[in-house]
C-alpha positions as CSV (number, residue, x, y, z in Angstrom):
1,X,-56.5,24.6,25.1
2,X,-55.5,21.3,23.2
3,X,-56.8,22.9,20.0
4,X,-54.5,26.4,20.6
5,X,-51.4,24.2,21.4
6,X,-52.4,21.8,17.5
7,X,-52.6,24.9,16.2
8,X,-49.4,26.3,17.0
9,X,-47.5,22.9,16.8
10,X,-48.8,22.5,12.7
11,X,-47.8,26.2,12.1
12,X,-44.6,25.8,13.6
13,X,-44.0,22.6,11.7
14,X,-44.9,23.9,8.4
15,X,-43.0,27.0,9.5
16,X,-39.9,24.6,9.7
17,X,-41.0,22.3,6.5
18,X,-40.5,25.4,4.8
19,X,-37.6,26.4,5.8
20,X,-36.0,22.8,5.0
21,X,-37.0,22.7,1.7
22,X,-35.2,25.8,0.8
23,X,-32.4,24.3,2.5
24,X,-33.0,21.1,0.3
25,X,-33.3,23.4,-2.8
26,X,-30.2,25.2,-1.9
27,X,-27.9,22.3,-1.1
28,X,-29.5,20.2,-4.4
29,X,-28.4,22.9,-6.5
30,X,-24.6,22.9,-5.3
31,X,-24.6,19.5,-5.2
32,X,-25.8,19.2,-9.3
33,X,-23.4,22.4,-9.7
34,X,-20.2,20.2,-8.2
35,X,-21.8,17.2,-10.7
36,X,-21.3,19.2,-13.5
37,X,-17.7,20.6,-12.6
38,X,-16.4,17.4,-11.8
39,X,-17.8,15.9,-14.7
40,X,-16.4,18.9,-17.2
41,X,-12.9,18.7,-14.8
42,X,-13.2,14.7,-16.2
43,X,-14.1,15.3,-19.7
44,X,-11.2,18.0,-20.2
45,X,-8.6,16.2,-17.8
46,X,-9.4,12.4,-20.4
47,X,-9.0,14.7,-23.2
48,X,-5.8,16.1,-22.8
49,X,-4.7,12.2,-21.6
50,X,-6.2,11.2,-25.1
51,X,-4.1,13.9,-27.1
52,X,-0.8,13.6,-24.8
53,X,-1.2,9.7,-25.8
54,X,-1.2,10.5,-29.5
55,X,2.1,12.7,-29.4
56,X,3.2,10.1,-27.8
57,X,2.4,8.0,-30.4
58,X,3.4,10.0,-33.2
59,X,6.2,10.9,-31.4
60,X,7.3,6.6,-31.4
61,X,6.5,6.5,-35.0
62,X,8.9,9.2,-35.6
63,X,11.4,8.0,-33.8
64,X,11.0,4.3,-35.4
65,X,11.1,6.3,-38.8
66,X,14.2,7.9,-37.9
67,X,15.6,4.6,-36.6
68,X,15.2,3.2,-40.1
69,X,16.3,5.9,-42.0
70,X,19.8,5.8,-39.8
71,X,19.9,1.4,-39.7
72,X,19.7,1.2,-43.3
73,X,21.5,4.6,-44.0
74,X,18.5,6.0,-46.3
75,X,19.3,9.0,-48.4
76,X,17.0,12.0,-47.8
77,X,17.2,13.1,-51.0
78,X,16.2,9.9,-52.8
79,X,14.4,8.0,-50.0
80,X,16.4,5.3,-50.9
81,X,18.9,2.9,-49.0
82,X,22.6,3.1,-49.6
83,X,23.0,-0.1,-48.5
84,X,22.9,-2.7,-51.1
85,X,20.3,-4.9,-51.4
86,X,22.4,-7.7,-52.5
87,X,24.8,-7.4,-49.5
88,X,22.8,-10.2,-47.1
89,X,25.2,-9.3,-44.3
90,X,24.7,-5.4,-44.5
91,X,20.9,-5.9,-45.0
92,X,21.5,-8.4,-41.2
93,X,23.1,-5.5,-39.4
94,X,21.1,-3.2,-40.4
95,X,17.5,-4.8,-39.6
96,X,19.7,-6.0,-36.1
97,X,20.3,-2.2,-35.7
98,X,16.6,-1.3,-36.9
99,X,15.3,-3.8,-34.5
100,X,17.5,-2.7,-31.5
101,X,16.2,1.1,-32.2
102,X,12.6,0.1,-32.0
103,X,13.5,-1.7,-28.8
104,X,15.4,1.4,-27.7
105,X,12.5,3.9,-28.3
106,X,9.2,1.5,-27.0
107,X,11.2,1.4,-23.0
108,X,11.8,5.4,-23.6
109,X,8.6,5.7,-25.2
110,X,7.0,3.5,-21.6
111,X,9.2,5.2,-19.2
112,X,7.6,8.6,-20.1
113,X,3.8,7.1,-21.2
114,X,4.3,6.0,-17.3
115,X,5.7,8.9,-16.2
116,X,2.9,11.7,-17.9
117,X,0.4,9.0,-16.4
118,X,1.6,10.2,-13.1
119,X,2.1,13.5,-13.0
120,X,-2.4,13.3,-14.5
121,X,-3.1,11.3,-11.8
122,X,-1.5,13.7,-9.7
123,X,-3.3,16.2,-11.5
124,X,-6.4,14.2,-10.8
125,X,-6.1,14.2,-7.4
126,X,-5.2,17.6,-6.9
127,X,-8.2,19.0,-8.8
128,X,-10.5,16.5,-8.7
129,X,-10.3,15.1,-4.8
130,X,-11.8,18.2,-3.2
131,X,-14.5,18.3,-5.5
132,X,-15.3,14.9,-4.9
133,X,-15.1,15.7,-1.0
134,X,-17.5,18.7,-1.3
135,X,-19.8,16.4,-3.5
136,X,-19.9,13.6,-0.7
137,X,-20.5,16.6,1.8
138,X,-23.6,17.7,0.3
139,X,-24.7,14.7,-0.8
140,X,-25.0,13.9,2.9
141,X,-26.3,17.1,4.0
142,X,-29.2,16.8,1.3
143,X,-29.9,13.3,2.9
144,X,-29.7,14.6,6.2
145,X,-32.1,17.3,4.9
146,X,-34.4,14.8,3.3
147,X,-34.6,12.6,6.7
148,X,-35.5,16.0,8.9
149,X,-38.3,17.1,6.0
150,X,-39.5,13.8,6.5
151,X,-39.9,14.0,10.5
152,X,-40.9,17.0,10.1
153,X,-44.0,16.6,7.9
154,X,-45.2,13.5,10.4
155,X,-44.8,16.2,12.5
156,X,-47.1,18.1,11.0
157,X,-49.4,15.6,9.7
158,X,-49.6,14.2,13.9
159,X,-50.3,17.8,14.6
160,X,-52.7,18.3,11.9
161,X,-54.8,15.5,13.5
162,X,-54.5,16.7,16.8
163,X,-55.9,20.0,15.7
164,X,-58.8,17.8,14.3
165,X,-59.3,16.2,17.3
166,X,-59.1,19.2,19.3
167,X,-62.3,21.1,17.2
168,X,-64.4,17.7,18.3
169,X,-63.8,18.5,21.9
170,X,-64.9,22.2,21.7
171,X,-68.0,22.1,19.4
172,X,-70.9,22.5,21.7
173,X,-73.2,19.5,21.7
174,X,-77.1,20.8,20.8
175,X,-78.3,17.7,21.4
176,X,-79.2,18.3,24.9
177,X,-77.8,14.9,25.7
178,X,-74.6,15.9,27.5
């Protein structure tokens, strides 16, 4: 009897091994497919940071530009001041006003670096947080997974032996000596 009951305890086993490995094969591949979406969500999300940061600062160099052109009242058709040069006074106010601009356009220039980091770290969150949460859920599932394959197989391996011991018990003994 011990050699019918091994013998349906390691089919049932490997029955079940099987059945967690495609499980395993299933979950591993949804869990690499949220790897590679979060990581292409990252990539694009840094990228458009990276561009939004140069407007932002080509947008300051403009505005410094135009801040000089108006402190020191440059003529668009020449390029050159119509302040004179020789006027130490006029040259003052003028690189006073300059300097005030520049101050003027780095806050503005903060305030809305700050605020566009915002509004992508809400992005972030919004996009990026459930795929993080369904990455930690099957990352925990395939663990779990791995841990039952693993019982299971001693499972098998305990019944594979017991099956082994069982064919001992009912192999006639020829030698005559009981």
């Amino acid at each position: 009897m011990g050699i019918l009951t091994a013998g349906f305890l390691k089919m049932y086993t490997k029955k079940l091994q099987l059945q967690l490995q495609n499980q395993l094969t299933r979950v591993t591949l949804q869990h690499n497919k949220i790897q590679k979406q979060i990581a292409n969500q990252e990539r694009m999300v840094n990228q458009c940071e990276q561009r939004q940061n140069s407007i932002f600062n080509a947008g300051l160099q403009m505005a410094n530009w135009n801040a000089y052109n108006t402190a020191f009242a440059v003529d668009p058709t020449t390029g050159q001041s119509t302040i004179d040069a020789n006027d130490a006074n006029a040259m003052q106010a003028a690189s006073s006003q300059y300097q005030m601009m520049q101050q003027k356009n780095a806050v503005l220039a903060q305030q809305a670096k700050l605020f566009q980091e915002n509004v992508f770290e809400q992005f972030r969150t919004a996009q990026l947080e459930p795929l993080h949460q369904l990455e930690e859920s099957l990352a925990m599932e395939k663990a779990s997974l791995e841990t039952r394959l693993a019982t299971i197989k001693e499972q098998y391996d305990a019944a594979k032996q017991m099956e082994k011991d069982s064919i001992k018990d009912v192999t006639p003994d020829y030698t005559g000596q009981g």
